[in-house]
C-alpha positions as CSV (number, residue, x, y, z in Angstrom):
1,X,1.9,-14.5,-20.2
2,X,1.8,-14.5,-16.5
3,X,-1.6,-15.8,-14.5
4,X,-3.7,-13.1,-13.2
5,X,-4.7,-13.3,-10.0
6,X,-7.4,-15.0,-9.8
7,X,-8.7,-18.1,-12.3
8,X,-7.1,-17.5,-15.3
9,X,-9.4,-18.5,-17.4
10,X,-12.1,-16.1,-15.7
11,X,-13.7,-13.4,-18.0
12,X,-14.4,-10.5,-16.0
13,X,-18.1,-9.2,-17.0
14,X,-20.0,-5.9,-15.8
15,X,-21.6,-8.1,-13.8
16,X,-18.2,-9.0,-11.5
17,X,-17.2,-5.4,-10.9
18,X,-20.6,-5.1,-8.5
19,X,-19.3,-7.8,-6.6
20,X,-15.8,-7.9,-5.9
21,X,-13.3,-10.7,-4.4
22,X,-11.2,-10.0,-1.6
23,X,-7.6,-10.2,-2.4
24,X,-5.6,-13.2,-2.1
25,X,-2.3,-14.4,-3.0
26,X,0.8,-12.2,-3.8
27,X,-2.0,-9.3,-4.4
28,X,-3.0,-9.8,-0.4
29,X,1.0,-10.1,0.8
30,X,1.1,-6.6,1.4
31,X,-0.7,-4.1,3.2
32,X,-1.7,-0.6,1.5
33,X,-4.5,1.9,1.3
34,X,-6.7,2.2,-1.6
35,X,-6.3,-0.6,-3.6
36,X,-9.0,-0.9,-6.4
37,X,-10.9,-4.0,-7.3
38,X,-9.1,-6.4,-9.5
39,X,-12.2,-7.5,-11.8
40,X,-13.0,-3.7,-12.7
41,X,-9.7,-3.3,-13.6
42,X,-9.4,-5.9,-15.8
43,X,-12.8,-5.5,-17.1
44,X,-12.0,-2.0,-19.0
45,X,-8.4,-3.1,-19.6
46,X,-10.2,-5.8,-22.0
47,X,-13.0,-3.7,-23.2
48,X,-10.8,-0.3,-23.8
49,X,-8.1,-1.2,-25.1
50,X,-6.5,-3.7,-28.0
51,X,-3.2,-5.5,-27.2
52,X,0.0,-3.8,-27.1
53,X,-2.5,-0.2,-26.7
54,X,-0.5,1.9,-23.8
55,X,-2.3,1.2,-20.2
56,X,-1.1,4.6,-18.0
57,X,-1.6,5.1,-14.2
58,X,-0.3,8.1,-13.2
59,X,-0.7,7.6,-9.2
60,X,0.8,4.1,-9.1
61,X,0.0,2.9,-5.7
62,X,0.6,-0.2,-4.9
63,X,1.1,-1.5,-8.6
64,X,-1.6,-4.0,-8.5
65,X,-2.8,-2.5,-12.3
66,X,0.8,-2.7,-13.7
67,X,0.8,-6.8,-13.1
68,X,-3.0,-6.6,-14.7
69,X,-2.2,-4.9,-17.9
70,X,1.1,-6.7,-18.6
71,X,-0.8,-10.1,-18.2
72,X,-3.5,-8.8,-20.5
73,X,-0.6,-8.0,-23.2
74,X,-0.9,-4.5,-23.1
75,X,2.1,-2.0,-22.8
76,X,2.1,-0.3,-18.9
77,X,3.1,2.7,-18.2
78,X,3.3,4.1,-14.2
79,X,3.7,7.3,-12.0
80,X,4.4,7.6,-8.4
81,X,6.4,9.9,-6.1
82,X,6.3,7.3,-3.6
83,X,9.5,4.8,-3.4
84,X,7.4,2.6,-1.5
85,X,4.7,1.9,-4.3
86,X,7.8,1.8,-7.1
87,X,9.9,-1.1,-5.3
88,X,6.2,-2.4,-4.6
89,X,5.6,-2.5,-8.3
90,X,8.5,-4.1,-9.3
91,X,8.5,-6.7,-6.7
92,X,4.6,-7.7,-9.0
93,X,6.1,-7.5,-12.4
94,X,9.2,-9.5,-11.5
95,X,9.0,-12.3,-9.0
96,X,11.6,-14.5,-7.5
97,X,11.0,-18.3,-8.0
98,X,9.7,-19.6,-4.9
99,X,12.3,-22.3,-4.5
100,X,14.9,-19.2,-4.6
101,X,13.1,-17.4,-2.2
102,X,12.6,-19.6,0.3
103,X,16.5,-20.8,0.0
104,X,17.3,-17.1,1.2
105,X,14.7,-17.0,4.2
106,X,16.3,-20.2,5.7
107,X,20.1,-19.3,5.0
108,X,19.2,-15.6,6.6
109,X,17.7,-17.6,9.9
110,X,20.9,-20.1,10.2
111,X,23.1,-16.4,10.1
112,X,21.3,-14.7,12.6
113,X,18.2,-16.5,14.3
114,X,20.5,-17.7,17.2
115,X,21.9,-14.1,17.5
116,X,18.0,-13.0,17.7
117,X,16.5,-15.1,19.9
118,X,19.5,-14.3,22.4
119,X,17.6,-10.9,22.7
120,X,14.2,-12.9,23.5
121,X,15.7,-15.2,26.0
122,X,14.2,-15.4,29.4
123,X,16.2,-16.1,32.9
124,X,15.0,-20.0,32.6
125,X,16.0,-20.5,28.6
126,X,12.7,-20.1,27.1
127,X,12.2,-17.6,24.2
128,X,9.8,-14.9,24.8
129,X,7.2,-14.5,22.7
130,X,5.2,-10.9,23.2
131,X,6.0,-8.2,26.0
132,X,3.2,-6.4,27.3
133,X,4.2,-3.2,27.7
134,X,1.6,0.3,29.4
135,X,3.5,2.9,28.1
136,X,6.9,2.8,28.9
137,X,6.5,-0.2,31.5
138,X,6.9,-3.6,31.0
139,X,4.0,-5.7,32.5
140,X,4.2,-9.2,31.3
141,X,6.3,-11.4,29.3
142,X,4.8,-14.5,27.3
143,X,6.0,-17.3,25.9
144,X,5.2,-20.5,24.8
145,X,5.2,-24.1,27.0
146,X,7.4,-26.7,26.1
147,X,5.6,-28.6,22.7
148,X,2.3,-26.5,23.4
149,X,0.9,-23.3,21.6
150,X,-0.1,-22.3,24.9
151,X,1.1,-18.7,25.8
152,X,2.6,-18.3,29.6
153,X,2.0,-15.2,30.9
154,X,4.8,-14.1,33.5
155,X,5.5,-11.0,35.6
156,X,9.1,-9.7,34.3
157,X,12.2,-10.9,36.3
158,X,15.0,-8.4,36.9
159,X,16.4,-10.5,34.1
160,X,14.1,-9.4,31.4
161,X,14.0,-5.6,32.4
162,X,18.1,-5.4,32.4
163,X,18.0,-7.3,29.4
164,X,15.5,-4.7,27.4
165,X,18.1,-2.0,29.3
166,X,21.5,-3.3,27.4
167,X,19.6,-1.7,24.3
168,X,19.5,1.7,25.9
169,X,22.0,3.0,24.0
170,X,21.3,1.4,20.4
171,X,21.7,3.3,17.3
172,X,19.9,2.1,13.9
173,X,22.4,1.4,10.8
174,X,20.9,0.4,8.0
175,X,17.9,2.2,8.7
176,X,16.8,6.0,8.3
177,X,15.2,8.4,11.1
178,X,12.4,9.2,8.8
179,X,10.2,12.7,8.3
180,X,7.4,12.5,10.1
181,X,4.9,15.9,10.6
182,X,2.1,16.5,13.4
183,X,-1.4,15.2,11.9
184,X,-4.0,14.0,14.2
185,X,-5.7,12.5,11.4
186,X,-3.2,9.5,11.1
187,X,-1.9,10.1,14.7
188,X,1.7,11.2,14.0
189,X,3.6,13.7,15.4
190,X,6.3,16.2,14.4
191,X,9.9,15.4,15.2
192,X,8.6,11.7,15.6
193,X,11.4,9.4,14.6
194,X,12.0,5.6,14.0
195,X,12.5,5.3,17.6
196,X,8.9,6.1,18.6
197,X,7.5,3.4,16.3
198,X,9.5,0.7,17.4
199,X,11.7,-0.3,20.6
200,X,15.6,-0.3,20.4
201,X,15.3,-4.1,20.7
202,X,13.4,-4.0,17.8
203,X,15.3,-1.8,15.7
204,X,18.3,-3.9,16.6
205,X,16.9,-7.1,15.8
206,X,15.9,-5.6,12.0
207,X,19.1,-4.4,11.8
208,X,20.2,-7.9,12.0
209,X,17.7,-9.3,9.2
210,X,18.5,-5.9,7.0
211,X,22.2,-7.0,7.1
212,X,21.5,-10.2,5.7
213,X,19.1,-9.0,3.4
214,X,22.0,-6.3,1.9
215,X,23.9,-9.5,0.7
216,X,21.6,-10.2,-1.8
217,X,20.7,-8.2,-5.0
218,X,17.6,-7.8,-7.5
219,X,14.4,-9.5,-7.6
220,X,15.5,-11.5,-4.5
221,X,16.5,-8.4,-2.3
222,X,13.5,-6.9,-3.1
223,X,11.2,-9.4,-2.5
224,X,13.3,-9.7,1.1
225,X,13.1,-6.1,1.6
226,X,9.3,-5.9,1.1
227,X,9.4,-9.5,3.3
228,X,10.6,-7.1,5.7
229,X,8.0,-3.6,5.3
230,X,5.1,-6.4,5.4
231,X,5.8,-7.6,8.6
232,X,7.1,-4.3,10.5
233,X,3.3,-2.9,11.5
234,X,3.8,-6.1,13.6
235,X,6.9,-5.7,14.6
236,X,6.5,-1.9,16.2
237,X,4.8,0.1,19.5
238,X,2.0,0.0,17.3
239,X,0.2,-3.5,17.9
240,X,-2.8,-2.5,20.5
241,X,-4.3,-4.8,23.1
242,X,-7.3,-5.9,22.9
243,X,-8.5,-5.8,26.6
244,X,-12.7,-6.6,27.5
245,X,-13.8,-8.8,24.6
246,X,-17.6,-9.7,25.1
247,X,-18.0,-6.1,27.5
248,X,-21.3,-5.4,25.0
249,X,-22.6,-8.8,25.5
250,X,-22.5,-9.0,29.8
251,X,-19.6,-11.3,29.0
252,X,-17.0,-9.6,29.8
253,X,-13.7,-11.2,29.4
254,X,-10.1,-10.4,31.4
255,X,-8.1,-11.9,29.4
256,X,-5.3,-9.8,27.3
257,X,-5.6,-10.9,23.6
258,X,-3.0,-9.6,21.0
259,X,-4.4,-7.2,18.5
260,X,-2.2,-5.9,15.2
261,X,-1.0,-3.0,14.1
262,X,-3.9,-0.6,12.7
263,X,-3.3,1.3,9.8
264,X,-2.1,4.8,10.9
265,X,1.0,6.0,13.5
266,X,-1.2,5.1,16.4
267,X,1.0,4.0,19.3
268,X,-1.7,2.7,22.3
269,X,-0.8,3.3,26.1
270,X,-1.1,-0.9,26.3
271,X,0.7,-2.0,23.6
272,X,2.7,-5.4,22.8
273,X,6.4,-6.0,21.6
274,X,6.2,-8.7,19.8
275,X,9.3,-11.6,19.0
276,X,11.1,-9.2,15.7
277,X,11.9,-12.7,14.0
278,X,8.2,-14.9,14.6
279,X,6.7,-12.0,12.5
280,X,9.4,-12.2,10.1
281,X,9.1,-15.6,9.2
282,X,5.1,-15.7,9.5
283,X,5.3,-13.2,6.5
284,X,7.7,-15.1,4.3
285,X,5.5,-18.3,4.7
286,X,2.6,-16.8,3.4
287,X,4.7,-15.1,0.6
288,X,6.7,-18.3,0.1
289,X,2.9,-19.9,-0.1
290,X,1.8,-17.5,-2.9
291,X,5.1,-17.1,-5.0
292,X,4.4,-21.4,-5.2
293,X,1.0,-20.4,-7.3
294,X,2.6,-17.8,-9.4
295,X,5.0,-18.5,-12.2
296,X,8.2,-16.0,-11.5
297,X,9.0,-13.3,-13.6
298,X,11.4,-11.5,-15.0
299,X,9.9,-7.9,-16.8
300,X,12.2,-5.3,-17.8
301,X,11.1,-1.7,-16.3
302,X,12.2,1.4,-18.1
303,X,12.6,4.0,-15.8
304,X,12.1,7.1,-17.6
305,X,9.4,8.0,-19.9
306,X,12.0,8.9,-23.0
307,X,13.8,5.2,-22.4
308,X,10.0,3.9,-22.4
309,X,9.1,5.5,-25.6
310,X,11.9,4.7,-27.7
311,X,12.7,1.4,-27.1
312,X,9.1,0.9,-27.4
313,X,9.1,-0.8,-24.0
314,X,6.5,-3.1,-22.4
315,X,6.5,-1.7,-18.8
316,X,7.6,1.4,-17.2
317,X,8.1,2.7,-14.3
318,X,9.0,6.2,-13.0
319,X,9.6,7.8,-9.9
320,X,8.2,10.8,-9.6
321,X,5.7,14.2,-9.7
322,X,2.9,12.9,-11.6
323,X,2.3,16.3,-13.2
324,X,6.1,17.0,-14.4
325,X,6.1,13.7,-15.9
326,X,3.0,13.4,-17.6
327,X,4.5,16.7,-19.6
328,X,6.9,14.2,-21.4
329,X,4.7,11.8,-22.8
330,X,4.2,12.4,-26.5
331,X,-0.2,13.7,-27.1
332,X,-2.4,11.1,-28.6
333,X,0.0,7.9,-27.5
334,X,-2.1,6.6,-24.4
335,X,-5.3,4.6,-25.3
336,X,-6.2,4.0,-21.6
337,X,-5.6,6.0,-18.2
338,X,-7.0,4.4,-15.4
339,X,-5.8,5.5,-12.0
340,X,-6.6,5.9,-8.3
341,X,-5.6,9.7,-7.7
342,X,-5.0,11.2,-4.1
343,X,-8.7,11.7,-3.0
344,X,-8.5,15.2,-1.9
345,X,-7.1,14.7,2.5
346,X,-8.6,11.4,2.8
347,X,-5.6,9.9,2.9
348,X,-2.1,11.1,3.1
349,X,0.1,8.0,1.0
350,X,3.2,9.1,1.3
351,X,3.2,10.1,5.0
352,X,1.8,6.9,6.1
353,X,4.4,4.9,4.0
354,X,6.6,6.8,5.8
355,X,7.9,3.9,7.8
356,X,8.4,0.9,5.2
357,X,10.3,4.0,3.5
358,X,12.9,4.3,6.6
359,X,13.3,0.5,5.9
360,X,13.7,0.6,2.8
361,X,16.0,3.3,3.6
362,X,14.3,5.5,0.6
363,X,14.2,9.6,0.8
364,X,10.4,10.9,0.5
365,X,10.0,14.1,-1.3
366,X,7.2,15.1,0.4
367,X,7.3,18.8,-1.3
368,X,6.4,17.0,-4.3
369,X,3.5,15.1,-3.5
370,X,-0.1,16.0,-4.8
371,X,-2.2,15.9,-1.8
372,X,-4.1,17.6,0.9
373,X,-2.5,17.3,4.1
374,X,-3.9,18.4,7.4
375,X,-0.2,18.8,8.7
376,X,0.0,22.0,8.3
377,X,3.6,22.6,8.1
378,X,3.3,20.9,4.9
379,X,1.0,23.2,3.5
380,X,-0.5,21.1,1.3
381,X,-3.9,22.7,0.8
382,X,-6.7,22.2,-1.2
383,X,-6.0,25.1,-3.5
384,X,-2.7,23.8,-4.2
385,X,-4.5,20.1,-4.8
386,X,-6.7,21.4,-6.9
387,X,-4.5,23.3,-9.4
388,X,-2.4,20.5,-9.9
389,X,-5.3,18.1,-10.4
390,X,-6.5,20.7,-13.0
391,X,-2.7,20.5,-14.8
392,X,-3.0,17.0,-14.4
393,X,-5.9,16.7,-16.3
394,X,-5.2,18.7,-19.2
395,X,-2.4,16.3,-19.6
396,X,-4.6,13.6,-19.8
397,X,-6.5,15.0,-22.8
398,X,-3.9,15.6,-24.5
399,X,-1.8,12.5,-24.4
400,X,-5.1,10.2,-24.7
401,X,-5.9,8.6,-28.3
402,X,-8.7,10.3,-30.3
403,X,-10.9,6.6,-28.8
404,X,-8.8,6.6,-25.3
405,X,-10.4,6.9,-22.1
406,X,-9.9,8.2,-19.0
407,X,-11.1,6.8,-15.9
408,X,-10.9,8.6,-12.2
409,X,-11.2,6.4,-9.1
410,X,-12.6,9.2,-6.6
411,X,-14.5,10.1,-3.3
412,X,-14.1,13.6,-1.4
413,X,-16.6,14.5,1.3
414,X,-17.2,18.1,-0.2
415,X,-18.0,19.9,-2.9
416,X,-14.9,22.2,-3.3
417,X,-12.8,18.7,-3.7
418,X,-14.9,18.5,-6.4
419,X,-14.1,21.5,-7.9
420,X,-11.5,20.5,-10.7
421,X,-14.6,17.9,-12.4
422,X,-16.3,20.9,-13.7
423,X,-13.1,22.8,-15.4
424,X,-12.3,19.1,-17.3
425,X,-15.1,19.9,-20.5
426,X,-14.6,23.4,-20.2
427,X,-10.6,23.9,-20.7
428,X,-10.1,20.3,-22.3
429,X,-11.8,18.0,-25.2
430,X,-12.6,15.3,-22.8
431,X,-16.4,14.4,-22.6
432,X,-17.9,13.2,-19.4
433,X,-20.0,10.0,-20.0
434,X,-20.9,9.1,-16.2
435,X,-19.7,7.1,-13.3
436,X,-20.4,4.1,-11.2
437,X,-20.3,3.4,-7.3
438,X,-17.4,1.1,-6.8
439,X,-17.3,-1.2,-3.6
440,X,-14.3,-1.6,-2.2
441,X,-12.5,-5.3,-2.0
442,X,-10.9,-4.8,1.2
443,X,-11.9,-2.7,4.1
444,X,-9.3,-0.1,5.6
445,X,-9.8,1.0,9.2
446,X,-8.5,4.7,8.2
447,X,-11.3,4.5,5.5
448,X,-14.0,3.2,7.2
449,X,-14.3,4.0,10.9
450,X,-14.6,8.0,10.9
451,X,-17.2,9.8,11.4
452,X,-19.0,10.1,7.8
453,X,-16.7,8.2,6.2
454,X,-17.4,6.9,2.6
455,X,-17.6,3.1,1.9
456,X,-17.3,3.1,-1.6
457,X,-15.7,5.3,-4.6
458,X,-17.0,6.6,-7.4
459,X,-15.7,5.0,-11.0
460,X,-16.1,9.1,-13.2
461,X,-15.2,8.2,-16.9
462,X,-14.3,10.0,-19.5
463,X,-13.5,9.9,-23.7
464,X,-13.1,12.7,-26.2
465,X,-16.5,11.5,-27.6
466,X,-19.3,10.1,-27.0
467,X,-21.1,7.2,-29.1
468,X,-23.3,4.4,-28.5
469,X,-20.8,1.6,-28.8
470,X,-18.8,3.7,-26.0
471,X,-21.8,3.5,-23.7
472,X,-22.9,0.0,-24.1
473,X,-19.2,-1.0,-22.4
474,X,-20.4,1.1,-19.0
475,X,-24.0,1.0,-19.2
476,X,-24.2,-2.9,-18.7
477,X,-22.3,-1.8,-15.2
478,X,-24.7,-1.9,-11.8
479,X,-25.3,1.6,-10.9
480,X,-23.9,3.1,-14.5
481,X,-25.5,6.9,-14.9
482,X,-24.6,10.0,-16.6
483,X,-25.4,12.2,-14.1
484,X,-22.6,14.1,-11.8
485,X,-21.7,12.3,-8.9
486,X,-20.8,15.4,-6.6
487,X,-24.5,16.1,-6.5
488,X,-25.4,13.9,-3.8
489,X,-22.3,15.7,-1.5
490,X,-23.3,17.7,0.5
491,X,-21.3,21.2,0.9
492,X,-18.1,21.3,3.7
């Protein structure tokens, strides 16, 4: 059994889930929206289920659960029509050794790191670190002094500006164009392409890294590939300047500082460029760093739900519509579902993965996806959400044990998102026992910083029955009631 994420010798208690750790580790490697708190996790895992008892999440995510249940000796079953959160997932359950890894990061900079920094390279030698670009003009070029970490700051040279211009004409090979739809709400835009998000410098520069990644296979690839997706926010139009620190205090600052890249399509006016290869290798230190504290694995993923079910698998893993698939899976055979489902338009996953996708150089099949959407060309609306939430959930009653449960990570802002909790009782068996706030581990900007938005989620559970021994596992939880969560929301 693999080490959980934390100590492993930890006991999670009802007490934990109220105050949650901040990830760390391989769990903090990547970025991604909506991931759940590791100790409430494990905490029902333990308490609602028996070893070898099937653990299903049928909105996978980022896999974080997956990792959780197998370490806990339970069989895993997952669902997600995003090819982001599958590769994601099977980068958790099988990692490279660290020794492995970090052989292939240094053989991939001998190939190409002298071919990269040619890109970078300034009229007097020195490698640029960071462009500063206002739109579509370059207005400095930094880079570091000779044995310093001291940034320079220079005007660009005709050198620099005909050196961006040989790129003019670059056209992206291992890489895909992408589908990208007008939404305000994460800033995109429709006919947007892989072009927008990062310079043709850029784009050239990962083409490099992606052809040395394509020479390896398996764990090893992936773990490069998703070396690659982590560091890319950092690597694209999409890294704002921060400009005015101390304005609110009287002490104001002009110096330029480099922001990162906030979670969205957001492209600011002042913008950096930043060195393709220094974010690169920052992000496979800190992964080489955590694979060192983690044991590697090797877990076979079934890929179907048949294959899973008669070979009596341990994990698997499927690609695709959550509501065709849960069809397939045989009633009474899941003691515990436990997922994070699309929370009404709050945020749209597979649209904002969108870009590691291109990378990845995975097809999105956005028709499939169960989500509001407020691109409208999509027309993903909330009837449409709604009904299949309601198939969803009749799914779930029937595939859960007689003693399974079923627990719903969810927020909405308004009461018609709401509107599939009250058809659960009446068209299924389940019981509603109550729900708990859940505090979030990790702050998102896309979460947090709007106008009413929510900072926690709600934890709804239910069972087919409900008994005293149920209760006393949720009522020891801070904030455990059985009333309806949706009354304190206030109507769109």
């Amino acid at each position: 059994m693999q080490p959980t994420l934390f100590d492993i010798d930890e006991n999670y208690t009802a007490e934990s889930i109220s105050k949650p750790k901040t990830y760390k580790g391989i769990y903090a490697f990547h970025k991604y929206w909506g991931k759940k708190p590791i100790e409430s996790l494990d905490y029902f895992i333990e308490n609602c289920t028996n070893k070898k008892d099937i653990v299903l999440d049928p909105f996978l995510g980022s896999g974080l659960i997956s990792k959780e249940a197998h370490n806990l000796g339970r069989r895993f079953l997952g669902i997600d029509i995003n090819p982001f959160s599958i590769e994601h997932t099977l980068f958790l359950l099988s990692l490279p050794k660290a020794e492995d890894y970090k052989k292939a990061i240094n053989s991939i900079k001998k190939n190409i790191f002298p071919k990269i920094s040619e890109t970078y390279v300034m009229e007097n030698s020195d490698i640029a670190t960071h462009f500063l670009w206002n739109k579509d003009e370059l207005q400095e070029v930094w880079t570091k002094s000779n044995n310093s970490r001291r940034k320079v700051q220079l005007k660009p040279s005709d050198f620099d500006l005909n050196k961006i211009k040989s790129f003019k004409n670059y056209s992206v090979r291992n890489i895909q164009k992408g589908t990208f739809f007008e939404n305000a709400r994460i800033n995109s835009m429709e006919n947007m392409t892989i072009y927008d998000l990062f310079t043709k410098r850029a784009l050239y520069n990962i083409d490099l890294i992606l052809d040395e990644i394509n020479k390896f296979s398996g764990d090893l690839k992936r773990s490069l590939q998703l070396t690659l997706t982590s560091s890319s926010g950092q690597m694209s139009n999409m890294v704002f300047a921060i400009t005015s620190r101390g304005k609110t205090k009287n002490q104001q600052s002009e110096k330029v500082e480099v922001g990162s890249w906030v979670i969205g399509l957001w492209r600011p006016d002042l913008h950096f460029e930043i060195n393709v290869w220094n974010c690169f290798e920052n992000k496979a230190n800190k992964l080489y760093k955590a694979l060192l504290e983690q044991d590697s694995s090797q877990v076979s993923c079934k890929t179907t739900i048949s294959d899973f079910y008669e070979e009596q698998a341990d994990v698997g893993i499927v690609k695709g519509n959550s509501k065709n698939e849960l069809r397939k899976i045989p009633s009474e055979s899941v003691k515990l579902i436990i997922t994070d489902p699309p929370h009404s338009d709050r945020i749209p996953y597979l649209e904002l993965s969108e870009m590691w996708n291109c990378l990845l150089n995975k097809k999105s099949e956005f028709s499939e996806e169960i989500v509001v959407s407020n691109a409208k060309s999509r027309k993903k609306n909330k009837d449409g959400y709604l009904k299949d939430m309601r198939e969803i959930l009749s799914e779930a009653s029937r595939i859960l044990t007689k003693d399974g449960y079923l627990l719903l990570y969810f927020n909405a802002k308004d009461k018609d998102s709401w509107n599939f909790f009250d058809s659960i009782e009446k068209q299924n068996s389940l019981v509603y026992l109550g729900y708990f706030p859940m505090e979030y581990s990790a702050n998102s900007v896309l979460q947090d910083n709007r106008k009413g938005a929510m900072k926690s989620d709600y934890v709804l559970v239910f069972n087919h029955s409900r008994t005293e021994q149920i209760l006393g596992i949720f009522n020891k939880i801070n904030g455990w009631t059985s009333n309806k969560p949706f009354k304190e929301v206030k109507n769109a």
